[in-house]
C-alpha positions in Angstrom: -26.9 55.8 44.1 -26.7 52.4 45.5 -23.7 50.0 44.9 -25.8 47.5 42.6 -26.6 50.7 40.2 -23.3 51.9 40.3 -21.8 48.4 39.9 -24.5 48.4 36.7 -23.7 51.9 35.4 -20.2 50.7 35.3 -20.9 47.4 33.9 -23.4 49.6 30.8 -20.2 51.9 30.3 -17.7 48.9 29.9 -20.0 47.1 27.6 -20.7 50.2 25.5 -17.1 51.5 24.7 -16.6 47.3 24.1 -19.2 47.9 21.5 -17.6 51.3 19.8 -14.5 49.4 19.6 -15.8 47.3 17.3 -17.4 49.8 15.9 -14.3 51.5 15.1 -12.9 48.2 13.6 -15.7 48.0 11.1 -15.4 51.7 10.5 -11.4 51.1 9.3 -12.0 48.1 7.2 -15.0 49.5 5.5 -12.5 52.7 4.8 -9.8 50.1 3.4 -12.6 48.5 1.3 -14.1 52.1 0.1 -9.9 52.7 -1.0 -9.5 49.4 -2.5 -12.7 49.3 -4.3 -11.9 53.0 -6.1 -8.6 52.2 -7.2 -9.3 48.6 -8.9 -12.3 50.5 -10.9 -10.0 53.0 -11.8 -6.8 50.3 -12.9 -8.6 47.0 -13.4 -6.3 45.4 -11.1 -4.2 46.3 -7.8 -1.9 44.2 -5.7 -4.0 43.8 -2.3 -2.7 41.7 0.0 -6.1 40.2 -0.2 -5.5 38.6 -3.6 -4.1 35.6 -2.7 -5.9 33.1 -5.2 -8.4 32.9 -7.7 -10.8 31.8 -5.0 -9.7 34.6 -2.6 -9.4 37.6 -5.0 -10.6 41.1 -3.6 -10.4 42.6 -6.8 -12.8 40.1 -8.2 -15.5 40.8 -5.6 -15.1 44.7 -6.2 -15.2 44.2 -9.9 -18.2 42.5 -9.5 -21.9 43.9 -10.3 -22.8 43.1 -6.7 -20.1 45.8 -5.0 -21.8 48.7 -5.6 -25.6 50.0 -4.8 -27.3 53.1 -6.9 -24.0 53.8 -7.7 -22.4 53.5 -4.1 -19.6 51.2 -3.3 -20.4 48.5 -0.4 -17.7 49.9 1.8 -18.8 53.6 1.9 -22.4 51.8 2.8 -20.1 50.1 5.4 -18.9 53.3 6.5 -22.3 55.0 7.2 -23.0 51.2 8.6 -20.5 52.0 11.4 -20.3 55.5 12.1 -24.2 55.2 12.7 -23.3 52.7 14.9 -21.1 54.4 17.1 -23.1 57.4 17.0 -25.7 55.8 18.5 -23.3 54.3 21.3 -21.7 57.4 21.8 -25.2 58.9 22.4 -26.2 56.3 25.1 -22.9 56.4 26.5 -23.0 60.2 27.2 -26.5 59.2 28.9 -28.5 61.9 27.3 -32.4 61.9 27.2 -32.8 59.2 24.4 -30.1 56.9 25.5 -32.8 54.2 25.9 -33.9 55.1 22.3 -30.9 55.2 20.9 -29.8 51.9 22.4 -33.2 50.4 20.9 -32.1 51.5 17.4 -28.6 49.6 17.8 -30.1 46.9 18.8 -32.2 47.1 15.5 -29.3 48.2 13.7 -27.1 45.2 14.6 -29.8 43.0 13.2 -30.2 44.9 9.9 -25.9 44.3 9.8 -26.4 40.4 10.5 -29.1 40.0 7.9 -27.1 41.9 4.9 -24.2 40.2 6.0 -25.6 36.9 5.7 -27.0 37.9 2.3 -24.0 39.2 1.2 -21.7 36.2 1.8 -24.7 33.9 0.1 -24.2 35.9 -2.8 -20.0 35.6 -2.7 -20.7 31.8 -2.8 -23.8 31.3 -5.0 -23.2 34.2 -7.4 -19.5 35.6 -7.5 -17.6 33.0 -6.5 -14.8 34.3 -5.2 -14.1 35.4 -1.6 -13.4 39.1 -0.4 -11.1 38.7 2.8 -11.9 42.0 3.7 -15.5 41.4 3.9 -15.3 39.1 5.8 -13.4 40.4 8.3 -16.4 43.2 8.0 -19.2 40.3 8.8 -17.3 39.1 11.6 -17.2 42.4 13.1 -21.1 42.5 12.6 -21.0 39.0 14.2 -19.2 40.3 16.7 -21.9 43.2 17.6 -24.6 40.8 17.8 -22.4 38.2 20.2 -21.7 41.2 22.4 -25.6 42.7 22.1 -27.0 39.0 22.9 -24.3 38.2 25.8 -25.8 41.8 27.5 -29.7 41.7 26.4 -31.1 41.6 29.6 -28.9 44.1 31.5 -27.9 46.7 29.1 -30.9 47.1 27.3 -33.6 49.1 28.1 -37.3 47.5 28.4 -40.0 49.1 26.1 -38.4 48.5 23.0 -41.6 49.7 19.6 -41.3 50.7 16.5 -41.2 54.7 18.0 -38.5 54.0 20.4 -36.4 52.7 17.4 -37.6 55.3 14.8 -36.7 58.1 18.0 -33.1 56.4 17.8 -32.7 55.6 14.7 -33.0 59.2 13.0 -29.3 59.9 14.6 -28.5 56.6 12.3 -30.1 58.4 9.2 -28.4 61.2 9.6 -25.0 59.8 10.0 -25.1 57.5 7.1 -26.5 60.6 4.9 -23.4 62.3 6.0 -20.9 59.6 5.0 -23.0 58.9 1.6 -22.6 63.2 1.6 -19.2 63.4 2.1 -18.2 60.3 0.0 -19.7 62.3 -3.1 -17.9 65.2 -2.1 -14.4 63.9 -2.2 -14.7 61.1 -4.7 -13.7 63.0 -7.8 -10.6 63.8 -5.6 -9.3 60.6 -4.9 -10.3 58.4 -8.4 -7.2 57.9 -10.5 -9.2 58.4 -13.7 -10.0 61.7 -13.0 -6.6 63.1 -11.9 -4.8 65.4 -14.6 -1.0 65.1 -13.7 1.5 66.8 -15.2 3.5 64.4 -17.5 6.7 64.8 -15.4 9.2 62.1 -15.4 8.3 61.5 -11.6 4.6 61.4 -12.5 5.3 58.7 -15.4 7.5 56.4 -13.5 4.6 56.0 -10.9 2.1 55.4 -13.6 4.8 52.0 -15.1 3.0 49.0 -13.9 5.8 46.7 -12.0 7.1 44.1 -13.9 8.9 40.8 -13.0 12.4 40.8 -13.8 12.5 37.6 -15.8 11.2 38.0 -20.0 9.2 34.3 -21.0 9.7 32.7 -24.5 5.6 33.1 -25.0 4.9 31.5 -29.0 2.4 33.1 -30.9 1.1 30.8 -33.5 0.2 33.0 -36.6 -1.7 31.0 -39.0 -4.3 28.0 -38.4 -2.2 25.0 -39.2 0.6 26.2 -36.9 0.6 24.6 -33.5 -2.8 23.2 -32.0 -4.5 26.9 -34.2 -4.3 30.2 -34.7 -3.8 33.0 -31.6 -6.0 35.4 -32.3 -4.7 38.9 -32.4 -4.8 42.4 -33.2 -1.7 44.7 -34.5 1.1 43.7 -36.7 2.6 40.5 -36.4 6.4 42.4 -36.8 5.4 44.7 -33.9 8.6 45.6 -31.6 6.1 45.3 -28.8 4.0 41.8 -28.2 1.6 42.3 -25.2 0.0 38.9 -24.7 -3.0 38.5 -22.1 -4.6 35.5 -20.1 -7.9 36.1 -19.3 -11.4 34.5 -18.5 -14.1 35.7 -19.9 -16.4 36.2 -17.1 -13.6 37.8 -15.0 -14.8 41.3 -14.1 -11.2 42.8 -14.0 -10.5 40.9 -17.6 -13.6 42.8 -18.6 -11.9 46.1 -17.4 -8.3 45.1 -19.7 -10.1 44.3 -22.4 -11.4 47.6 -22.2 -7.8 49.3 -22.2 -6.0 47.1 -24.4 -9.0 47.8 -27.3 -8.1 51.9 -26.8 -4.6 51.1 -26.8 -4.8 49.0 -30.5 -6.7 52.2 -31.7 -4.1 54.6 -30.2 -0.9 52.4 -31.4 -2.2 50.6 -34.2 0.3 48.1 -36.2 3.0 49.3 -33.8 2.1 46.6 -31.5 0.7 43.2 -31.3 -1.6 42.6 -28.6 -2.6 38.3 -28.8 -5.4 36.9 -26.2 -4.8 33.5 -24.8 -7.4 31.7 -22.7 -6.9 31.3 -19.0 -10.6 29.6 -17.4 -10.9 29.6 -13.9 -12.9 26.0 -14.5 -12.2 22.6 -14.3 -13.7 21.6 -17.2 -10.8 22.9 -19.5 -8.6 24.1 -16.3 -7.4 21.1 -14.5 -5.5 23.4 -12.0 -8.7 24.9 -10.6 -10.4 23.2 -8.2 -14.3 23.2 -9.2 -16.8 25.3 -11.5 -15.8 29.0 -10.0 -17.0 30.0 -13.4 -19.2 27.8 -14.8 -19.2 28.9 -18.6 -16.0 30.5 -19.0 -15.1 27.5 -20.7 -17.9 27.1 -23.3 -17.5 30.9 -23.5 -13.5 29.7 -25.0 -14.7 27.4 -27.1 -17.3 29.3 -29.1 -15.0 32.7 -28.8 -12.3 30.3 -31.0 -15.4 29.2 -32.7 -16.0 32.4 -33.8 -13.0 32.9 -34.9 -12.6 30.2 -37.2 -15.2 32.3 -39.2 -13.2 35.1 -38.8 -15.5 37.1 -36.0 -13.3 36.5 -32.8 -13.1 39.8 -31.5 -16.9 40.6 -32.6 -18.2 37.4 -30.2 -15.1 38.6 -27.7 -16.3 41.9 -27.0 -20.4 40.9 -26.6 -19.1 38.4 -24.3 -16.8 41.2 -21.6 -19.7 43.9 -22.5 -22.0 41.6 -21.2 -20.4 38.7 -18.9 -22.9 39.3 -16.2 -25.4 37.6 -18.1 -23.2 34.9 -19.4 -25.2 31.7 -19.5 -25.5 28.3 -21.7 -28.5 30.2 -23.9 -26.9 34.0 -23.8 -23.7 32.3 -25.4 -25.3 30.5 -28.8 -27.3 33.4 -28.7 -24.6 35.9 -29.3 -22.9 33.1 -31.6 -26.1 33.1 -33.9 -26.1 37.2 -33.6 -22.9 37.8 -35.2 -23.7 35.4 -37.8 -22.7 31.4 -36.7 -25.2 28.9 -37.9 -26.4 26.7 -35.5 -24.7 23.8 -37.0 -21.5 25.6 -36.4 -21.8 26.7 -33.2 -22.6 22.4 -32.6 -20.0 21.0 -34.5 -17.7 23.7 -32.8 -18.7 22.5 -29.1 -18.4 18.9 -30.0 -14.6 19.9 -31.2 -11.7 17.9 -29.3 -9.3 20.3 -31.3 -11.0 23.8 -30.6 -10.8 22.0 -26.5 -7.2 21.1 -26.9 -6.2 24.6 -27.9 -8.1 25.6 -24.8 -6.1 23.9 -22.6 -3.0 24.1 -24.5 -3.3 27.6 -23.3 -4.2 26.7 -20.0 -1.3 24.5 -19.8 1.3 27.4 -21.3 -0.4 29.8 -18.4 0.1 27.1 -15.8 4.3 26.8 -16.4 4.3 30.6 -16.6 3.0 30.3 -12.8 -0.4 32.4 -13.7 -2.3 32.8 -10.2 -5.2 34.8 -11.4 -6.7 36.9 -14.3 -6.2 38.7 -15.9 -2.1 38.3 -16.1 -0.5 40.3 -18.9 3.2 40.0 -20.2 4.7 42.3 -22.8 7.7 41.4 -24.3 7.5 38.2 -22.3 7.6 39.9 -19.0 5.0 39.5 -16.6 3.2 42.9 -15.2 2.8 41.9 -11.8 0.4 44.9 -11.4 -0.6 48.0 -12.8 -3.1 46.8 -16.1 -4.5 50.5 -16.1 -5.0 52.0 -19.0 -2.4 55.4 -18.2 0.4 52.8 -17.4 0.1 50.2 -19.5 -0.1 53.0 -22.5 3.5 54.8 -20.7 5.1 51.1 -20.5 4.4 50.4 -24.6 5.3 54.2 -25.1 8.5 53.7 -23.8 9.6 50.6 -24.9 8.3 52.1 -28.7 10.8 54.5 -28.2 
C-alpha cells in the first residue's frame, strides 16, 4: 500500500468514527426524549430542565399530536434513526464487502434526517408553537452529519452511488430501526408509570406526592355571579377542607391531560373537595404577559367557556373543548357553543362582552402575581404543586390532607 492510500485509509477511519460520534450523541438525546416523552404521558407534567417558558416547554411538544407516529414516540424513531446510522458506519469502518454500499445508504440516510428535521421544526413553529430544546439539539446533530458528509463527499465516498447500491446498504438500516421499534414494544409496559402496580407502602406513597412550594397563596374564589368581576366556575362543595384551584389554557396539551385527572378525582372525592378552574391563555389578546398569538384561540375559547357558563353548561363546552383542542378553530368553537345548546345570538352578544373579557384577564392578572410560568399550574390549599399533576399523586396529596 502506497503512502497516499494509507494517508487516505487513515483520513476514511478518522472521518468515520467522527461520524459515529455524533451518532452516539443523537443516539443519547433521542433516549432522553423517548424517557421524557413516557413519563409526561403518563403524569401530564414533569420538571425537565427543558421547560424553561411557555415558548420553550418540552412537555408541550411531547403532549402534542405531532410527537408520536402509528403510535410511536419521535424519540424511539430517533433511536432506530441513530443506531441505523452507526450501524452503517460501523459496517464501513470494519471494511467488509459492502462498505461502499453501506456508506451510500448513509449518505441517503443523512438526507432523509435533514429533510424530517426541517419538517419537524416547520411544524414546532407553524403548528405547536412551542419549542422542544431537546429536539433541537437532535436536528443539530442531523445538521451536523450532513456538514461532516458534505466537508468529505469527494474523498470518503465511494463513486457509483444507484438506487441498488443504497437499497444493498440500506437493509442493515431496516433492520436496525425494526430492532429498536422491537425492543421499544417490548419493554414499554415496563417502564410507563401508569401501568406499574406498587404496593401502597409509605415509601411508595411519598414518591407519588407531587412537590409543592413551601409558601400557601390567599387564592379568592368568587362563589356567586355578582361577586367580584363573576362567578369561578367549580365543581365540589364550596365548604370543602381541600380547594384545588387550576390555571389552564385550553388548547394546552398537558391542561388536556389535568383535566383529565382532576374530572376522576371529583368522581372519586365528590363534595369533599372543591376543585375551581381559572383561565390562564398563553395569548396576547387577553394575556398581556405573553409575547404574541402562541395560541391563537385559547382566548375566544375563555370567553365562550364563561359564556357557557352563564347558561349554566361550563363544564359541558369545557370538556368538548380538552377532548378535542386539536381542532380548536374560530368555526369548531361556535360550533360546540351551538351543540350544547347556545343560540347564536348568545354566543355574539357573549364575544362582544367587555365583562366576560375582564374576568379573563382578571384571572390572568391573579396568575401573573402568583408568578405562573406555564400551564397548567395547580395550587391546592393555596400552595403551588411545582410538579407531579398525575393522577396517582395528586389523588395521595388530597387523600392526605382529607385525613
Amino acid at each position: 500500500m502506497t503512502e497516499s492510500s494509507t494517508q487516505s485509509a487513515s483520513h476514511r477511519s478518522t472521518w468515520i468514527l467522527l461520524a459515529m460520534l455524533f451518532a452516539l450523541a443523537g443516539i443519547g438525546l433521542s433516549l432522553y426524549s423517548t424517557m421524557h416523552h413516557l413519563e409526561v404521558h403518563a403524569t401530564g407534567q414533569t420538571a425537565a430542565a427543558c421547560n424553561i417558558s411557555a415558548k420553550f416547554n418540552c412537555d408541550e411538544v411531547a403532549l402534542s399530536k405531532y410527537s408520536e407516529v402509528a403510535g410511536i414516540p419521535l424519540g424511539v424513531l430517533g433511536l432506530g434513526y441513530f443506531t441505523a446510522l452507526l450501524v452503517l458506519l460501523g459496517a464501513a469502518w470494519a471494511g467488509v464487502k459492502s462498505a461502499a454500499d453501506h456508506l451510500h445508504a448513509y449518505t441517503a440516510l443523512v438526507g432523509i434526517g435533514v429533510l424530517t428535521s426541517v419538517g419537524l421544526g416547520g411544524i414546532a413553529i407553524a403548528l405547536i408553537g412551542t419549542y422542544c430544546l431537546v429536539c433541537m439539539a437532535i436536528y443539530a446533530v442531523t445538521l451536523g452529519q450532513l456538514a461532516l458528509l458534505f466537508a468529505g463527499r469527494r474523498s470518503l465516498i465511494p463513486a457509483g452511488i444507484t438506487f441498488k447500491s443504497i437499497g444493498n446498504g440500506g437493509t442493515s438500516a431496516l433492520i436496525a430501526v425494526a430492532a429498536v421499534i422491537g425492543l421499544f414494544n417490548i419493554v414499554k409496559p415496563a417502564h410507563l408509570p401508569e401501568v406499574l402496580d406498587l404496593p401502597q407502602t409509605a415509601e411508595n406513597l411519598a414518591k407519588a406526592q407531587p412537590v409543592m412550594s413551601p409558601k400557601a397563596q390567599d387564592i379568592p374564589v368568587s362563589k356567586s355571579a355578582y361577586s367580584g368581576l363573576g362567578e369561578d366556575f367549580r365543581k365540589g362543595g364550596d365548604q370543602a377542607k381541600v380547594v384545588v384551584v387550576e390555571f389552564a389554557d385550553f388548547q394546552c396539551p398537558a391542561c388536556g391531560g389535568l383535566a383529565r385527572n382532576l374530572r376522576q378525582l371529583h368522581e372519586e372525592f365528590g363534595e369533599r373537595v372543591l376543585f375551581v378552574f381559572r383561565n390562564y391563555p398563553l395569548d396576547n389578546s387577553c394575556n398581556s404577559s405573553i409575547p404574541g398569538k402562541m395560541h391563537e384561540y385559547s382566548c375566544k375559547a375563555a370567553v365562550l367557556a364563561r359564556c357557557a357558563g352563564s347558561y349554566g353548561k361550563f363544564w359541558q363546552y369545557h370538556d368538548q373543548l380538552f377532548e378535542h383542542q386539536q381542532d380548536i378553530n374560530d368555526a369548531k368553537l361556535k360550533q360546540w357553543a351551538l351543540a350544547i345548546g347556545l343560540k347564536s345570538e348568545q354566543i355574539d352578544t357573549c364575544l362582544s362582552s367587555k365583562d366576560i373579557v375582564a374576568k379573563v384577564k382578571d384571572d390572568v392578572a391573579l396568575g401573573n402575581r402568583l408568578n405562573i410560568d406555564s400551564t397548567p399550574t395547580v395550587f391546592i390549599n393555596g400552595v403551588k404543586v411545582v410538579t407531579g399533576n398525575g393522577l396517582e399523586q395528586l389523588r395521595n396529596q388530597i387523600a392526605n390532607l382529607l385525613n
